[in-house]
DOZA-644635 format. One line per field, with one value per residue: residue in one letter; chain; x, y, z of N, C-alpha, C in turn. Coordinates in Angstrom, 1 decimal. Layout:
N
resn = c(a,...)
chain = c(A,...)
nu = c(X,...)
nv = c(Y,...)
nw = c(Z,...)
cau = c(X,...)
cav = c(Y,...)
caw = c(Z,...)
cu = c(X,...)
cv = c(Y,...)
cw = c(Z,...)
END
This chain:
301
resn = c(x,x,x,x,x,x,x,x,x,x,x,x,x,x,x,x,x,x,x,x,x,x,x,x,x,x,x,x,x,x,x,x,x,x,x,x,x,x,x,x,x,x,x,x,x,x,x,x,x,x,x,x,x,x,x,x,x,x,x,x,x,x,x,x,x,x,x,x,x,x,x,x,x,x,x,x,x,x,x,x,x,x,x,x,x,x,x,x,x,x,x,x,x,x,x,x,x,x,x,x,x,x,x,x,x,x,x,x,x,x,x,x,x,x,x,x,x,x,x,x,x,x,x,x,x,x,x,x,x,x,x,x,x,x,x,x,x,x,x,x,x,x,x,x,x,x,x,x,x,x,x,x,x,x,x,x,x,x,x,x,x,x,x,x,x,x,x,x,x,x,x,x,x,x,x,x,x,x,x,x,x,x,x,x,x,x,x,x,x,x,x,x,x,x,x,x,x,x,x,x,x,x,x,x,x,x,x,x,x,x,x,x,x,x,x,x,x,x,x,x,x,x,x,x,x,x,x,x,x,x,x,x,x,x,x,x,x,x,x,x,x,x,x,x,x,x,x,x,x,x,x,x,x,x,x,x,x,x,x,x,x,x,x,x,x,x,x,x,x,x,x,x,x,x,x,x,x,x,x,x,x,x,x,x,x,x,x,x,x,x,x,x,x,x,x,x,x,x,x,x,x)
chain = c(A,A,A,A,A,A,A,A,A,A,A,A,A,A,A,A,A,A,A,A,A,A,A,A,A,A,A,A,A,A,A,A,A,A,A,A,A,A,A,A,A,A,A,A,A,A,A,A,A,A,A,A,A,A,A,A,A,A,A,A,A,A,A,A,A,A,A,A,A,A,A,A,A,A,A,A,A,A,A,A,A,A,A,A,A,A,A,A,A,A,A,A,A,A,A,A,A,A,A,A,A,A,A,A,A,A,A,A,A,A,A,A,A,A,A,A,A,A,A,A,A,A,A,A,A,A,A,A,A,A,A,A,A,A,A,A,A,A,A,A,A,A,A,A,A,A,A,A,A,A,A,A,A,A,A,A,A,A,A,A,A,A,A,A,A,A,A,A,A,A,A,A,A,A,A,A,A,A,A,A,A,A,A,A,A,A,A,A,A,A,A,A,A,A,A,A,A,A,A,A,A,A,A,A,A,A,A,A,A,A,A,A,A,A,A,A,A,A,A,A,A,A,A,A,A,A,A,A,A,A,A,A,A,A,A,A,A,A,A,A,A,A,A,A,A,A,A,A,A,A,A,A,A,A,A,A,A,A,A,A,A,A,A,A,A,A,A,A,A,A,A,A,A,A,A,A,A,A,A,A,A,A,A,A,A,A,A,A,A,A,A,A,A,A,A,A,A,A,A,A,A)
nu = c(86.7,84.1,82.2,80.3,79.5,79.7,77.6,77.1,77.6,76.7,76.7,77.1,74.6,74.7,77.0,80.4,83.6,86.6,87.9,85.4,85.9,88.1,87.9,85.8,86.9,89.0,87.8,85.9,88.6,89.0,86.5,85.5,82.8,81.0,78.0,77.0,75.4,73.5,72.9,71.0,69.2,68.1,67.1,67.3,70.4,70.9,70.5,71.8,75.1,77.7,79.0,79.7,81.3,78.6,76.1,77.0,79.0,81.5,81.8,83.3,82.9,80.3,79.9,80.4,82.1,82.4,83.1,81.9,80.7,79.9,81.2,84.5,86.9,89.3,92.7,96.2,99.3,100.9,99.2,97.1,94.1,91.5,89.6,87.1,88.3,90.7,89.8,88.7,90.9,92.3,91.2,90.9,92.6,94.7,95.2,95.4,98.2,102.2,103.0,103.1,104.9,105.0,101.9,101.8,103.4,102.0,99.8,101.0,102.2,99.9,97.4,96.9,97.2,95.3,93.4,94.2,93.6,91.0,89.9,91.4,93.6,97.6,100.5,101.8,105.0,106.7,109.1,109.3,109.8,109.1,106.6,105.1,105.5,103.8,101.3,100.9,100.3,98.2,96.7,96.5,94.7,92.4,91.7,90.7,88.5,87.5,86.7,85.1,82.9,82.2,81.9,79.6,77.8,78.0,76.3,77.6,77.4,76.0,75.5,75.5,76.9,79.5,80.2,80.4,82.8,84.6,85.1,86.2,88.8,90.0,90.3,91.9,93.9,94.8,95.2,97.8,99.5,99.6,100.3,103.5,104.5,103.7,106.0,108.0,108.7,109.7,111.5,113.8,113.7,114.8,117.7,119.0,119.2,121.5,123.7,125.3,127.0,128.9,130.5,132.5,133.0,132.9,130.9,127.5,125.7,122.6,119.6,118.6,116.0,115.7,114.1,113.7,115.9,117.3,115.8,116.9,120.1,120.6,120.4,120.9,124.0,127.2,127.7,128.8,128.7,125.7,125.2,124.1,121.8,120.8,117.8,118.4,120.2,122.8,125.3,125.0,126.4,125.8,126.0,125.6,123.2,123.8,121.6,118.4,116.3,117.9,120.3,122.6,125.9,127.8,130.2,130.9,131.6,134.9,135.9,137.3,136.5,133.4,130.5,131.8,132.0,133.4,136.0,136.3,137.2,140.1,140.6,139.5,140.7,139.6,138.5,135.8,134.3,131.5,130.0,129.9,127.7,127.6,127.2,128.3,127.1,126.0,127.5,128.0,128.5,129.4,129.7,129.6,131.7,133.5,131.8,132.2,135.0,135.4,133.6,135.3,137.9,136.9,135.8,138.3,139.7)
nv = c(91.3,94.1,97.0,96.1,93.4,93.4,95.1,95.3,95.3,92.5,92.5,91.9,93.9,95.8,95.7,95.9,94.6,94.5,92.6,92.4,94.6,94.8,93.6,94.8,97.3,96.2,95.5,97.9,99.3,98.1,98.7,101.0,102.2,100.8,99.6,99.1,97.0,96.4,93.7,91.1,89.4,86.7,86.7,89.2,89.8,87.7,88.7,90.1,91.3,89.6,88.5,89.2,88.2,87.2,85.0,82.6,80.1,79.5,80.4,80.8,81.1,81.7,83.9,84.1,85.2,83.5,83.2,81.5,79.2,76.5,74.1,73.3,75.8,77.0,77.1,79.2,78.1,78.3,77.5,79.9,80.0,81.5,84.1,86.4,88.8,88.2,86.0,87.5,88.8,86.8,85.7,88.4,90.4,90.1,91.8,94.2,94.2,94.8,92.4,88.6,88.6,90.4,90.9,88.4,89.1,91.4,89.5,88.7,90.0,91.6,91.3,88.4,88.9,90.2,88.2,86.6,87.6,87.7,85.1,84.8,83.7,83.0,84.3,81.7,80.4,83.0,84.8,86.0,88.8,90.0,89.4,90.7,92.9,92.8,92.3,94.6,96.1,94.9,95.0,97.8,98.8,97.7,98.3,100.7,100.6,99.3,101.4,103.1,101.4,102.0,105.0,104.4,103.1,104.9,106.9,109.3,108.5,107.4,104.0,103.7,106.0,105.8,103.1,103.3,105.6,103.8,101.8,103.8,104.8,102.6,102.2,103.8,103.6,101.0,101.5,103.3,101.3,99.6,101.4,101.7,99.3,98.3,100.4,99.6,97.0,97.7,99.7,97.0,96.0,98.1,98.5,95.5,95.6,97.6,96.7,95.5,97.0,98.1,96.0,94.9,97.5,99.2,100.7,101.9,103.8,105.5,106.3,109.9,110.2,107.4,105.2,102.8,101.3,99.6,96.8,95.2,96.0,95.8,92.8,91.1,91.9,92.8,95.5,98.8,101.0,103.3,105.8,109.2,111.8,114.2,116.2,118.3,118.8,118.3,115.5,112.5,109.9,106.9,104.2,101.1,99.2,96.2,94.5,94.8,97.4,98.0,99.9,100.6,100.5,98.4,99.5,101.9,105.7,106.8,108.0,109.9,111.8,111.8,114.1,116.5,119.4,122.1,121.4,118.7,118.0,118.8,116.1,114.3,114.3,114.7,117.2,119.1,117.3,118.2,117.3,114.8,112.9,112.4,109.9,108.4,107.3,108.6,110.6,113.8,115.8,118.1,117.1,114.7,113.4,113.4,112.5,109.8,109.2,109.8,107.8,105.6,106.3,106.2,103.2,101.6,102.8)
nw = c(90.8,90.2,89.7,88.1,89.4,92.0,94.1,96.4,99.5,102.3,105.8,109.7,112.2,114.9,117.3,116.0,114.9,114.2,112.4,110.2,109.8,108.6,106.1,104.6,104.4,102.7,100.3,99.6,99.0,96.1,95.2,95.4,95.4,96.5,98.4,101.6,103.7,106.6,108.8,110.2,109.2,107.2,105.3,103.7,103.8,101.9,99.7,98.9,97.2,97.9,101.5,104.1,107.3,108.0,107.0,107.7,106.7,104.6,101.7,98.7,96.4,96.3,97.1,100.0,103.0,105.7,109.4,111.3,111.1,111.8,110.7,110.3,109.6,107.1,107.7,108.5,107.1,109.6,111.2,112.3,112.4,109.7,109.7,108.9,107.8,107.1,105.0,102.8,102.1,101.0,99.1,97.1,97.8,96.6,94.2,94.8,95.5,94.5,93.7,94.5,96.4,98.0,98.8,100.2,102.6,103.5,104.4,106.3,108.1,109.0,108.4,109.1,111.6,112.9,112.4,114.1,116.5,116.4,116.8,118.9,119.1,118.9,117.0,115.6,115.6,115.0,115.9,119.4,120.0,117.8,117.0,119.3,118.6,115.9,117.2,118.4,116.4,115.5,117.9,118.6,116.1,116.8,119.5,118.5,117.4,119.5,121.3,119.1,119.4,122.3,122.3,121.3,122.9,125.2,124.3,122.5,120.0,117.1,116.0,113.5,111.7,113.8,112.8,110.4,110.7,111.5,109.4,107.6,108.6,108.8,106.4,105.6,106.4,105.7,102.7,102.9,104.1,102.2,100.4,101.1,101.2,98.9,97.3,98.5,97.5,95.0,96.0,96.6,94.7,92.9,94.5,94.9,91.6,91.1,93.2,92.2,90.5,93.0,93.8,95.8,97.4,100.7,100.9,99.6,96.8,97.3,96.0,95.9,99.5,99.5,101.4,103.5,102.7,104.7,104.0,102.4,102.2,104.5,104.8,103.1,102.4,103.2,103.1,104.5,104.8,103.4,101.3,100.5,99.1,101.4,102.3,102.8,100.8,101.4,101.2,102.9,104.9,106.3,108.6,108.2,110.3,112.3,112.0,110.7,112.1,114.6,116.3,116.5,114.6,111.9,111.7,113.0,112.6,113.6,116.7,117.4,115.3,115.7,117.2,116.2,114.0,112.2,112.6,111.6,108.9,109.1,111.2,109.8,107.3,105.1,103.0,102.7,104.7,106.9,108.8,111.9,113.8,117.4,118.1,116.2,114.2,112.1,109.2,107.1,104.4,101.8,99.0,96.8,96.0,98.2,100.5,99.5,99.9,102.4,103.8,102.7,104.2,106.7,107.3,106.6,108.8)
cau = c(85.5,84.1,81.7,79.2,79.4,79.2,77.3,76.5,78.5,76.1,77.4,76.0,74.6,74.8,78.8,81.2,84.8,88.2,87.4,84.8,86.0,89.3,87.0,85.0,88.1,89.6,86.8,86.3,89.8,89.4,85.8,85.0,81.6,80.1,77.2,77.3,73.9,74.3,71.6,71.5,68.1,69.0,66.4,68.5,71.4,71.2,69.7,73.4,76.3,78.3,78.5,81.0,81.1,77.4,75.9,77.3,79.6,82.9,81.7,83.8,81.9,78.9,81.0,80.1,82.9,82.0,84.0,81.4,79.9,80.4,82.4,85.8,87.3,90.7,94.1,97.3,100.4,101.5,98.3,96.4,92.7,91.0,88.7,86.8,89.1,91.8,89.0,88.5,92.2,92.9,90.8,90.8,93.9,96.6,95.1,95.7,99.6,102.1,103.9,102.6,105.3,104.0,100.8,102.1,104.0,100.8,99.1,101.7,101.9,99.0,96.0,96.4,97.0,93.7,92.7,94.3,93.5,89.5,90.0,92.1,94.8,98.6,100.7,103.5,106.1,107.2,110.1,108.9,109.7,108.6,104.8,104.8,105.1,102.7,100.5,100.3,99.5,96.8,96.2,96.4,93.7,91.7,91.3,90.0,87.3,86.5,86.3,84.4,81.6,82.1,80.8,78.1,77.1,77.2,75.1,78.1,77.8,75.4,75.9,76.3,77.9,80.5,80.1,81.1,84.3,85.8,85.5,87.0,90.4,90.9,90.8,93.1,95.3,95.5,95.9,99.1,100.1,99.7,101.5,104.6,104.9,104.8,106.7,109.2,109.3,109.8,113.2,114.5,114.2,116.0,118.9,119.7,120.1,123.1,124.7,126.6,128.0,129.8,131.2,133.9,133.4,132.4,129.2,126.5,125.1,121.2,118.8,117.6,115.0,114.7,113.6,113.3,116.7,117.8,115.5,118.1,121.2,121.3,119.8,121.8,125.1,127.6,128.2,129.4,127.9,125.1,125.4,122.4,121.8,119.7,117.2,119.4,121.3,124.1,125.5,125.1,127.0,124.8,126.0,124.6,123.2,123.8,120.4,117.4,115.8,119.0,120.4,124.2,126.2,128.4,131.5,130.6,132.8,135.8,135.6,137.9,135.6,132.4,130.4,133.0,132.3,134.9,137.3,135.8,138.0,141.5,140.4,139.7,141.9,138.8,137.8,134.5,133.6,130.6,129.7,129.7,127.3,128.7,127.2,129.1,126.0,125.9,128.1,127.8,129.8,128.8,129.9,129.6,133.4,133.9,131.3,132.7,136.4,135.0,133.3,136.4,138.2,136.0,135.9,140.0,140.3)
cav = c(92.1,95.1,97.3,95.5,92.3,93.6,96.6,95.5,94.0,92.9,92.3,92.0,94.6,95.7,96.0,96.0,94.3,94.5,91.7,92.5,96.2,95.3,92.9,95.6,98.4,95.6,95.1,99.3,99.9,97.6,98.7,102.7,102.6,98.9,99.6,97.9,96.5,96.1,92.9,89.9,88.8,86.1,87.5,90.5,89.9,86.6,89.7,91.3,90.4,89.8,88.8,89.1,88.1,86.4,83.6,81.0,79.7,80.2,80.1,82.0,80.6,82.5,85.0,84.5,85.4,83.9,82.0,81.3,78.6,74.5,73.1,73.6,76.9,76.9,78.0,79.3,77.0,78.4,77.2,80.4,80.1,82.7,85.3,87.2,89.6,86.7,85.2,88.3,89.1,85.4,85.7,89.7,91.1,90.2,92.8,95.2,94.3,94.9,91.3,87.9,88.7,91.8,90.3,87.4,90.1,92.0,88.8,88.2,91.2,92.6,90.5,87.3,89.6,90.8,87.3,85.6,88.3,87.5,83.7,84.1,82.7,83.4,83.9,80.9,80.1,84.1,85.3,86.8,90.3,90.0,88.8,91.9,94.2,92.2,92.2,96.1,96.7,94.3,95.4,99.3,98.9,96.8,98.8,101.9,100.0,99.0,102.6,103.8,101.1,102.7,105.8,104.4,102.5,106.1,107.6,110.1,108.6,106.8,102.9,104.1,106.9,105.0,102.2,104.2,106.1,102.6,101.7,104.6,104.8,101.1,101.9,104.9,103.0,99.7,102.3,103.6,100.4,99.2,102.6,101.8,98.1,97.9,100.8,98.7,96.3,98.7,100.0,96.3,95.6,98.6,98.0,94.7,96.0,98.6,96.2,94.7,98.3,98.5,94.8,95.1,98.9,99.2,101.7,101.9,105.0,105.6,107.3,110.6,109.8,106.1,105.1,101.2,100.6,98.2,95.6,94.5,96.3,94.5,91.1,90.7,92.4,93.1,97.2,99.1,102.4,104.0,107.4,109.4,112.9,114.8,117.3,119.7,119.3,117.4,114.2,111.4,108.8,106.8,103.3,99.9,98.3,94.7,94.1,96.3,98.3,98.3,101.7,100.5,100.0,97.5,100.1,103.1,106.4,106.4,108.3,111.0,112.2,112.2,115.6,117.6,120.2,122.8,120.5,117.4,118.2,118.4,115.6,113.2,114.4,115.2,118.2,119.1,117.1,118.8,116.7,113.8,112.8,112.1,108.9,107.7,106.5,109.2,111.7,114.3,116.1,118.8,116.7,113.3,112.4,113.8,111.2,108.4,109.8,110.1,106.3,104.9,106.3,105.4,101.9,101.3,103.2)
caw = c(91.4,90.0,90.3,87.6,90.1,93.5,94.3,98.0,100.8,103.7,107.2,110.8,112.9,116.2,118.0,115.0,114.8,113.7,111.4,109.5,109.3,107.9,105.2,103.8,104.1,101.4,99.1,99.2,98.0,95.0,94.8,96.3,95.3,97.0,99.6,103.3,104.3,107.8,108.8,110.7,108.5,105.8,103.2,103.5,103.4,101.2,98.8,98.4,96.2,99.0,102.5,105.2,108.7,108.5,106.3,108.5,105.8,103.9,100.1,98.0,94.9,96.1,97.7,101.7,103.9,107.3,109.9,112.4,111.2,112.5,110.1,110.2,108.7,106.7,108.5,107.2,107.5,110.6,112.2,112.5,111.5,109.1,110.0,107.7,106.7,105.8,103.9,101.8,102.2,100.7,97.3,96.7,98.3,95.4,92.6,95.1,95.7,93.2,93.5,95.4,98.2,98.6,99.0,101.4,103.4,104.0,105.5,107.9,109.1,109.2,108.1,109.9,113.1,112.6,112.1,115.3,117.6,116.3,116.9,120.2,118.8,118.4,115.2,115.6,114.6,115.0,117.2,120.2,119.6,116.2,117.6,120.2,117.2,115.1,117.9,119.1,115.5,115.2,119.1,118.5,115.7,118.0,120.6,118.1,117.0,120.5,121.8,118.7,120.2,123.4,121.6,120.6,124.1,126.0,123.5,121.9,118.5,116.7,115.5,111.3,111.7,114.5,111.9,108.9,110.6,111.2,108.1,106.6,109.3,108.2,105.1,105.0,106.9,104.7,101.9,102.9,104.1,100.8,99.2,101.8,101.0,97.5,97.5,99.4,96.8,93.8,96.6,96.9,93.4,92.3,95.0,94.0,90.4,91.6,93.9,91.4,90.6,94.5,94.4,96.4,98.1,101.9,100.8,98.1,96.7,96.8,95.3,97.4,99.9,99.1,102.6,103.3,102.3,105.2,103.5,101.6,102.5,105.9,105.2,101.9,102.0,104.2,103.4,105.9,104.7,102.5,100.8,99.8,99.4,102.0,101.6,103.2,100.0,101.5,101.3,104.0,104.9,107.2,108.8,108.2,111.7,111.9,112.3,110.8,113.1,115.3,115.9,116.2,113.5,111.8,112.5,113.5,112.7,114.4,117.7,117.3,114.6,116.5,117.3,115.3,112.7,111.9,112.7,110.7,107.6,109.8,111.6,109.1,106.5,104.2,102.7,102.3,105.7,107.5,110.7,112.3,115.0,118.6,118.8,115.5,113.0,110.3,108.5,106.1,103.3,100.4,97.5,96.6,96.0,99.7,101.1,99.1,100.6,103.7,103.8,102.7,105.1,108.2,107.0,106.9,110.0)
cu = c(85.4,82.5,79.3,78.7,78.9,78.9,76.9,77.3,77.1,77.2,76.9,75.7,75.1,76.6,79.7,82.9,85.5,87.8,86.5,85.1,87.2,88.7,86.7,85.8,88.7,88.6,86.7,87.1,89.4,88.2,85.0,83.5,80.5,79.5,77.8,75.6,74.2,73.1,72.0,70.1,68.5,68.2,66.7,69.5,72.1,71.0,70.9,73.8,77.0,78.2,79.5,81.2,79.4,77.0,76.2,77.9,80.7,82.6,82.1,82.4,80.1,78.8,80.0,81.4,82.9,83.0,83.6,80.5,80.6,81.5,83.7,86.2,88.8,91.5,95.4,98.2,100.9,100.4,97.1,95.1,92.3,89.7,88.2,87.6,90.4,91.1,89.0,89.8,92.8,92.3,90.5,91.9,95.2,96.1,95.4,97.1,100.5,102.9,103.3,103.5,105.0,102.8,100.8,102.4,102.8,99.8,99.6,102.4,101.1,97.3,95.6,97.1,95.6,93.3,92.6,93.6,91.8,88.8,90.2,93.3,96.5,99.1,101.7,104.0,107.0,108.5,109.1,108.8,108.8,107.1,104.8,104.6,104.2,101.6,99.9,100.2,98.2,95.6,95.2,94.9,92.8,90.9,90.4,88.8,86.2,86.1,85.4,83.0,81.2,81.3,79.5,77.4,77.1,77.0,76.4,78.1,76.3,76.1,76.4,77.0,79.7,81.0,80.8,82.6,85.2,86.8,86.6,88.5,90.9,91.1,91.5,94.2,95.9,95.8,97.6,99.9,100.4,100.6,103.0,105.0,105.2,105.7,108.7,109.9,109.9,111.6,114.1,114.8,114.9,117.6,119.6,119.9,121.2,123.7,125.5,127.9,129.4,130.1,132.3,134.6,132.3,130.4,128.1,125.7,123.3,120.5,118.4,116.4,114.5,114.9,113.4,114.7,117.5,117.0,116.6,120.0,121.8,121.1,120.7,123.2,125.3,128.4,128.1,128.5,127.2,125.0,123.9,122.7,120.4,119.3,117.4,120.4,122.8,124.6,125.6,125.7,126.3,125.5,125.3,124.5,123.2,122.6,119.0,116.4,116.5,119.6,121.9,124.3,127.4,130.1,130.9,131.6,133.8,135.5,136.2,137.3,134.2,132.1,131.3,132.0,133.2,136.1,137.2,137.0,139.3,141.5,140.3,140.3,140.4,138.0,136.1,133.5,132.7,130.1,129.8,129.1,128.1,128.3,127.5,128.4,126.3,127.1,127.6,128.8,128.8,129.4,130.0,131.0,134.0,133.6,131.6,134.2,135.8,134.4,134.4,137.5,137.9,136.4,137.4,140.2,141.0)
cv = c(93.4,95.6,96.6,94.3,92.2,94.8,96.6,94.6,93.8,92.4,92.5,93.7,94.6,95.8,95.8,95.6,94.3,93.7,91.9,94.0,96.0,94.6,93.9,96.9,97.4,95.7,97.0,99.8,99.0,98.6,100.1,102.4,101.6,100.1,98.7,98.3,96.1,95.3,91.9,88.8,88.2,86.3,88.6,90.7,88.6,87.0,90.0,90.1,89.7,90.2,88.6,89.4,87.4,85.4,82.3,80.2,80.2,79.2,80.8,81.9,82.0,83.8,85.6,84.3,85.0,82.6,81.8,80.0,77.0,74.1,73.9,74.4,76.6,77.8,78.2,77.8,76.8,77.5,78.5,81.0,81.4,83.0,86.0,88.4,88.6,85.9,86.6,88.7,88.2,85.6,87.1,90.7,91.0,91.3,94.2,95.2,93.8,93.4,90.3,87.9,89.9,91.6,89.0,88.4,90.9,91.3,88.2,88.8,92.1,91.9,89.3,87.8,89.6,89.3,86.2,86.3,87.7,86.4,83.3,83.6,83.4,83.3,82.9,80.7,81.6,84.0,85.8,88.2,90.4,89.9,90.1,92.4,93.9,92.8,93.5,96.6,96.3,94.9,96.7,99.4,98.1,97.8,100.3,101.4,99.8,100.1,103.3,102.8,101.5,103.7,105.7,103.6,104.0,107.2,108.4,110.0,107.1,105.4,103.4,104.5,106.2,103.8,102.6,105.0,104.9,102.1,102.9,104.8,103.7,101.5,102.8,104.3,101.8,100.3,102.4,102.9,99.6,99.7,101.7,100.5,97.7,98.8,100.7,97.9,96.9,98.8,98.4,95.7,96.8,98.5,96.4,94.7,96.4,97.9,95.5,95.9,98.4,97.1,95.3,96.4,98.5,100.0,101.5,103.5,104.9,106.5,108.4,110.3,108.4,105.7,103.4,100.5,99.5,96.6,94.4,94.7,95.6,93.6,90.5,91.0,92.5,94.8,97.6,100.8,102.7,105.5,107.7,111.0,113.4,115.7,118.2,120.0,118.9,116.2,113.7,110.3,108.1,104.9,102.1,99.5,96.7,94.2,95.2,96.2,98.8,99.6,101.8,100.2,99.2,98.1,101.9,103.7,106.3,107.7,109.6,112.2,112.3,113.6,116.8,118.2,120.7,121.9,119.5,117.4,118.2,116.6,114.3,113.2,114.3,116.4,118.4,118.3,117.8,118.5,115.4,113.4,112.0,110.4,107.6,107.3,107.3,110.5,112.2,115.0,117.4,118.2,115.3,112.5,112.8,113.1,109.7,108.3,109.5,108.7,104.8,104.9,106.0,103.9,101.2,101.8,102.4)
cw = c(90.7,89.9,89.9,88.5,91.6,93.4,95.7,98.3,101.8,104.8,108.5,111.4,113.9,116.6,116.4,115.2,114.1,112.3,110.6,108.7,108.4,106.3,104.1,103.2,102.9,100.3,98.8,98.9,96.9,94.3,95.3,96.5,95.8,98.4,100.7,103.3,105.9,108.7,109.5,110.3,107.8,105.0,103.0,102.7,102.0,99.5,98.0,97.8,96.7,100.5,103.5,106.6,108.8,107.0,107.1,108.1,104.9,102.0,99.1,96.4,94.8,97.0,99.1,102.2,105.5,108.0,111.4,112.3,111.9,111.9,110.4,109.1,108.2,107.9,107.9,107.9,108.2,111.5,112.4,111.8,110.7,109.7,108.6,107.0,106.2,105.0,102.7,101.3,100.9,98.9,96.8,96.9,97.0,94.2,93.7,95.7,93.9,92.7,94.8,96.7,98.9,99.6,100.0,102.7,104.0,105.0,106.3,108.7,110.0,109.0,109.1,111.4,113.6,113.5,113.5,116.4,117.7,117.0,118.5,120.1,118.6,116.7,115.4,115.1,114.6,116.6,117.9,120.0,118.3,116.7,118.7,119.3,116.4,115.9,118.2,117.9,115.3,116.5,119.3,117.6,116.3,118.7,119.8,117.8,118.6,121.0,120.7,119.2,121.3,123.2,121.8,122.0,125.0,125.1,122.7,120.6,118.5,115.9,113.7,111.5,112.1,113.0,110.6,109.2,111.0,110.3,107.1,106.8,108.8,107.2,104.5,105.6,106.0,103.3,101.5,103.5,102.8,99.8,100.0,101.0,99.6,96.9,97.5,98.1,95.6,94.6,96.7,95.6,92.6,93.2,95.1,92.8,90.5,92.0,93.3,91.0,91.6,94.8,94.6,97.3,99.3,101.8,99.3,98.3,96.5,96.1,96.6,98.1,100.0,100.9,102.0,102.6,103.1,104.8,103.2,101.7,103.8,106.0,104.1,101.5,103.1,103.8,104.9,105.8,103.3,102.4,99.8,99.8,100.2,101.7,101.9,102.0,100.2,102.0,102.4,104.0,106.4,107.5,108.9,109.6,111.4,111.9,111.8,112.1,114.1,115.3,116.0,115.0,113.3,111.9,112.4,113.1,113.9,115.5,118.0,116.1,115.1,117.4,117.3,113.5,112.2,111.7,112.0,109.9,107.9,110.3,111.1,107.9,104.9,103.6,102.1,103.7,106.6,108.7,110.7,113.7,115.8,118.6,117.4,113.9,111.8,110.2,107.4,105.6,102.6,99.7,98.0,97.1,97.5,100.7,100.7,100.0,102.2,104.6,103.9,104.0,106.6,107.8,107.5,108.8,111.2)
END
């Protein structure tokens, strides 16, 4: 898609949904500069390059997006039918990720949420928990959409306008969903490079700031601690949880070290020790070989 090909999306008027907003927020990141026609005429909208959420048909060929019409629309594998933004999602979404799990990852988090909530439908096959959290993102952006039609039913805002700041929240949000994720993958393909470095030591050293490192550090390995430097300038020693997102860890500092400073360095027989929170998860150091010292020794303890 570019910009020689599509220079217009149309799409219905009148109330405005999740689903068509997260459609057009995709095709505007590939493509900034694409109009919206906003019509429910078909010598209108049959006019544009591009049509999503109306036509009455799912024809990529002649690039209509709609999933309201009779026949039977496609569904992913789990069972949960597409919506117009998983149709646009499905043939325009992978040039904007930087690897096709990227780009799977995106629609089963975040896309075919969208897509079930539209439908009525669950996502299956998900853990429970996992489908709550799916849900109150797909939910959360839901519910913005429906209050900016609120807006516009007691007069505070006009239908465009309302219509146009949808569009643009979705699409700063699937943005920096987009930054974060392939991001992500960039952090899990450089820490399975290193991990061959720390065969056989309790910790692995990161890069500063790399954020997103239980990807791989808690689904793939069994370390006990990651070392990083903070932007205070001093090293962390931060415990793996058995579980990401979990806030325990797979051994916590030992207990007689917990909310100690001064004393840290007696205490655990390492110089250079700086603190260690009371409730066991992270330590810190000024120097590298003091947090590796310091790692080792937790570990054995």
């Amino acid at each position: 898609m570019n910009q020689e090909t599509v220079k217009k999306i149309a799409t219905h008027n009148g109330q405005f949904h999740l689903d068509e907003i997260v459609a057009i927020a995709i095709v505007k990141l590939i493509n900034p500069d694409v109009s919206v026609v906003r019509t429910r005429k078909p010598e209108i909208f049959n006019a544009c390059d591009m049509r999503i959420d109306v036509g009455e048909s799912y024809n990529p060929e002649q690039h209509t997006y709609d999933h309201h019409q009779r026949e039977e629309i496609p569904s992913r594998d789990n069972g949960v039918p597409y919506a117009s933004a998983g149709l646009v999602w499905k043939h325009f979404g992978r040039v904007l990720c930087a690897s096709d799990s990227v780009y799977k990852l995106i629609d089963e988090e975040l896309i075919q949420c969208v897509d079930a909530v539209d439908n009525g439908k669950d996502t299956s096959g998900r853990d429970v928990s996992d489908e709550k959290i799916l849900f109150m993102r797909a939910f959360s952006m839901h519910r913005e959409i429906r209050n900016l039609n609120k807006l516009v039913g007691l007069g505070k805002e006009t239908e465009e306008i309302a219509f146009n700041r949808a569009v643009s929240q979705v699409r700063e949000m699937l943005e920096n969903e987009l930054i974060v994720v392939n991001s992500q993958a960039d952090v899990d393909d450089h820490i399975r490079k290193i991990l061959p470095k720390y065969s056989g030591k309790p910790y692995i050293i990161l890069d500063q700031g790399m954020l997103g490192w239980q990807n791989v550090i808690v689904s793939e390995t069994d370390k006990t601690y990651v070392i990083f430097l903070g932007t205070d300038e001093r090293y962390k020693i931060q415990g793996v949880p058995p579980a990401i997102g979990e806030f325990s860890c797979r051994k916590p500092f030992p207990e007689t070290w917990r909310g100690h400073t001064d004393k840290l360095p007696e205490l655990s027989g390492v110089e250079g020790a700086l603190f260690c929170h009371k409730n066991g998860f992270i330590a810190s150091t000024n120097t590298l070989n003091s947090a590796i010292e310091l790692a080792e020794k937790a570990y054995t303890s």
